[in-house]
matplotlib code that plots the C-alpha trace (Angstrom):
import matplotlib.pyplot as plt

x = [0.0, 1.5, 1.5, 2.7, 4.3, 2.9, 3.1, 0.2, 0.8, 4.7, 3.1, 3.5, 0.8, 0.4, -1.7, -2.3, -2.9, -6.4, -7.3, -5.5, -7.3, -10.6, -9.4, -8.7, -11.8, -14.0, -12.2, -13.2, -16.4, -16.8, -14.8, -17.1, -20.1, -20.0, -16.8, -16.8, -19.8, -19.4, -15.8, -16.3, -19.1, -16.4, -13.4, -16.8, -17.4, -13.6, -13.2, -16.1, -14.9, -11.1, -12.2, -14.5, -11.0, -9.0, -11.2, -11.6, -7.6, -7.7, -10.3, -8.6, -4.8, -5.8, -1.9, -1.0, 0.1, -1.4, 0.3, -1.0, -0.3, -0.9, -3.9, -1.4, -0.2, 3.6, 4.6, 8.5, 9.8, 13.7, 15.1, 17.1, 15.8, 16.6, 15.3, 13.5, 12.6, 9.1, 9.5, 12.4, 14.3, 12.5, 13.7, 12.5, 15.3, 14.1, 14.5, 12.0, 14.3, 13.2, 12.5, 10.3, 8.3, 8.1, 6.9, 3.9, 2.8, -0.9, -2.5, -5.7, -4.8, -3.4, -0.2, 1.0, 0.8, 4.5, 4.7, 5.9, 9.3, 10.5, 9.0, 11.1, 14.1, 14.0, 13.6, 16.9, 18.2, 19.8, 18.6, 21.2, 19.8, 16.6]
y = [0.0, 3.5, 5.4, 9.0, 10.7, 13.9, 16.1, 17.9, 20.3, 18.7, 15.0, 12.5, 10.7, 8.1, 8.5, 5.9, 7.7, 6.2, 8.1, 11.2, 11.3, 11.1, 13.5, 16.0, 15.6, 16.0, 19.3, 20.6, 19.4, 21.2, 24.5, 24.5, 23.9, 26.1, 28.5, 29.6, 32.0, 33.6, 34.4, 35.4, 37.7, 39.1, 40.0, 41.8, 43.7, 44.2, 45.4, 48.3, 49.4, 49.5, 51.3, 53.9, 54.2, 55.2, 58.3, 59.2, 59.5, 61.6, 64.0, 64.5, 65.0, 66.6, 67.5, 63.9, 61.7, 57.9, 55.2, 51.6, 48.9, 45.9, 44.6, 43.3, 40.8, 39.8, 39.7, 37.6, 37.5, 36.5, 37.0, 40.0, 43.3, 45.0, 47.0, 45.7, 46.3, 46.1, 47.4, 47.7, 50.6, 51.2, 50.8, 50.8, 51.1, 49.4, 52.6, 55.7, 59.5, 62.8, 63.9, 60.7, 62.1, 65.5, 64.5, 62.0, 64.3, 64.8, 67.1, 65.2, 61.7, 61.5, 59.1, 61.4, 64.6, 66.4, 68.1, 71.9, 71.6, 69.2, 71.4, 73.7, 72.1, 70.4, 73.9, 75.2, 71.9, 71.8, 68.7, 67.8, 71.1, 69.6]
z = [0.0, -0.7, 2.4, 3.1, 6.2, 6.9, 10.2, 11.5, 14.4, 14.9, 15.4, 13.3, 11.5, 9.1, 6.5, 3.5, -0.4, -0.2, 3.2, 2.5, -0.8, 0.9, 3.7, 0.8, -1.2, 2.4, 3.0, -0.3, -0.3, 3.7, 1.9, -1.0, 1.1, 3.8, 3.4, -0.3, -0.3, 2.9, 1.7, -1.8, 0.0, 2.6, -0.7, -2.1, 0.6, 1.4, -2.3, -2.2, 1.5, -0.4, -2.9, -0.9, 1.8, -0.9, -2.7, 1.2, 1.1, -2.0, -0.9, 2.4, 0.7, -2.8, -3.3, -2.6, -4.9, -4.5, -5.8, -7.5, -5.1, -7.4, -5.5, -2.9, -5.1, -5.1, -8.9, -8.9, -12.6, -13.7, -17.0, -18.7, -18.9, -22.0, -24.9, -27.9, -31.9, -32.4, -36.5, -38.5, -37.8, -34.2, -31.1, -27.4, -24.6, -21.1, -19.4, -19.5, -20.2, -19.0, -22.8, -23.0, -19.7, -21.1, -24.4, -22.8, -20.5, -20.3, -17.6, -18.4, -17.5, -13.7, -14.6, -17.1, -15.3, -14.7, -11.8, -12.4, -9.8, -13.2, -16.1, -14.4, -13.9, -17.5, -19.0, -17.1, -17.7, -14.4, -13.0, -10.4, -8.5, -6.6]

ax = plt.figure().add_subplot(projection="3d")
ax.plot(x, y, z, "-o")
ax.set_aspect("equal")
plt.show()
C-alpha cells in the first residue's frame, strides 16, 4: 500500500494515499459547502470598502500623490531586462528619459501629469539642483 508521512501540528501521523485522498476531497467538499460564499461575500465587501477608503484618502490629501499597489499581489519574474525592436528601424530602450516624460505628458490623465518643480528644472536643464 502507498502510504505518506505527513506532520500535523509537529506530530506525526500516518496516513495511506487512499485516506489522504478522501481527507482532501472532504475538505473541499466542507470548503465548498460552507466557506466559499461567505468568503467570496467578505473580498466583495472588502473590495467596495477599499475602494471607498482610498477616494476618502484623495479628498482628504488633494496634493498627494497615490500610488498603485498591485492589489497586494507579489509579482517575482527572472530573465534579462533589456530593450526591444518592435519594427524595423525602431527601437524601445528598457529605461523611461526625461524627454520621454516631457513629451507623454498629459494634464488630463493623472499618470502622465508632470509636476511643475521638473517642467522647471528640464527647462533650465539643471537637473542635479533639486
Amino acid at each position: 500500500m502507498n502510504c505518506l508521512e505527513i506532520s500535523i501540528t509537529k506530530i506525526p501521523k500516518r496516513f495511506c494515499a487512499t485516506r489522504l485522498s478522501r481527507l482532501i476531497a472532504v475538505s473541499e467538499a466542507f470548503f465548498e459547502e460552507h466557506l466559499s460564499q461567505p468568503m467570496q461575500q467578505l473580498i466583495g465587501q472588502n473590495d467596495s470598502l477599499q475602494r471607498l477608503y482610498m477616494l476618502a484618502q484623495m479628498q482628504m490629501q488633494p496634493d498627494k500623490r497615490f500610488y498603485p499597489d498591485a492589489n497586494f499581489s507579489l509579482r517575482v519574474t527572472y530573465g534579462n531586462v533589456d530593450g526591444f525592436h518592435p519594427a524595423d528601424a525602431v527601437y524601445y530602450n528598457y529605461y523611461t528619459t526625461l524627454d520621454g516624460i516631457m513629451e507623454k505628458e498629459d494634464p488630463n490623465i493623472y499618470d502622465y501629469v508632470v509636476e511643475d518643480k521638473l517642467k522647471t528644472l528640464y527647462k533650465k536643464s539643471r537637473f542635479w539642483s533639486v
